[in-house]
C-alpha positions as CSV (number, residue, x, y, z in Angstrom):
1,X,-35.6,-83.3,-43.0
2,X,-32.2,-84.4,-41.4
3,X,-30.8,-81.1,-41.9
4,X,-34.1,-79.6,-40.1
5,X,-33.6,-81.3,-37.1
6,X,-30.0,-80.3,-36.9
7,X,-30.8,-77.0,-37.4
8,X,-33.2,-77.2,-34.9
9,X,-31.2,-79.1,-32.2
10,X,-28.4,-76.4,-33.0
11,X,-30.7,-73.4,-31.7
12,X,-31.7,-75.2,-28.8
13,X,-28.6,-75.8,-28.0
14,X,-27.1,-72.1,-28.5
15,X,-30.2,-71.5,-26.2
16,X,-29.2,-73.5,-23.5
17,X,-25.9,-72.5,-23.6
18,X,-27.1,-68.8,-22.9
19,X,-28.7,-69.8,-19.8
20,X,-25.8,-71.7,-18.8
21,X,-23.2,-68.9,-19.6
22,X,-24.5,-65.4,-20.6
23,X,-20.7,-65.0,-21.9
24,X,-19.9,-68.0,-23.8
25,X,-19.7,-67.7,-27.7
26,X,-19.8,-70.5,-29.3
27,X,-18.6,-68.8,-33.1
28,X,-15.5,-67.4,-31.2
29,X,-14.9,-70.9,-29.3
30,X,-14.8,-72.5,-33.1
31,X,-12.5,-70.0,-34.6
32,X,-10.2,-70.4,-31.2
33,X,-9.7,-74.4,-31.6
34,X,-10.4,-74.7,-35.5
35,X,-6.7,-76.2,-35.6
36,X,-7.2,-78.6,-33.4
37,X,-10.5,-79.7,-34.3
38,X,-9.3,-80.6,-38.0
39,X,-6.2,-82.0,-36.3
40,X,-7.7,-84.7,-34.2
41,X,-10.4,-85.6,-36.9
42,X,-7.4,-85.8,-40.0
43,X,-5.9,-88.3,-37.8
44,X,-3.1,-90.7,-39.3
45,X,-4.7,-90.5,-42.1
46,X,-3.0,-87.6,-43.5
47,X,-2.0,-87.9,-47.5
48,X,-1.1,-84.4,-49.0
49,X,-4.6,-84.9,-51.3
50,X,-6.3,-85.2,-47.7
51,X,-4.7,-82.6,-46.1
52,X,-5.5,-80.0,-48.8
53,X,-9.0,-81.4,-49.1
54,X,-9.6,-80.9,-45.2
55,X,-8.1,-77.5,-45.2
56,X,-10.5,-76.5,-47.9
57,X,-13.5,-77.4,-45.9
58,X,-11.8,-75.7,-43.3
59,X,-11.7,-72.6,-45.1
60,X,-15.3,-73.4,-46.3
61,X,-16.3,-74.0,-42.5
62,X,-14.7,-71.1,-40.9
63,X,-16.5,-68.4,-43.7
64,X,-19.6,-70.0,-43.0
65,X,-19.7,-69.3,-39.2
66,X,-21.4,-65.9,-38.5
67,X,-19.1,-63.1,-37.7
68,X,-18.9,-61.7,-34.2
């Protein structure tokens, strides 16, 4: 159910974000600060298990997206 309502909220949002800006892609926003996003949530917490674990979901993350 949890993941229905994300999925849900998600659309709306792309929706809104339409109206706001026509021109704004939110895939192409992702792939642009992908670095930085994993960056800020690794933290000081960075062990060289974590780091390999959080660039695998990275990976994982960034094929999921839809292509452009």
């Amino acid at each position: 159910m949890s993941l229905t309502l994300l999925g849900k909220t998600l659309l709306q949002l792309d929706e809104v974000g339409k109206i706001l800006d026509p021109t704004f892609d939110p895939n192409a926003s992702i792939r642009h600060n992908v670095a930085e996003l994993m960056s800020r949530r690794m933290g000081k917490h960075v062990t060289q298990g974590s780091l390999f674990r959080s660039l695998l979901e990275m990976k994982d993350f960034v094929g999921g997206l839809p292509s452009a």
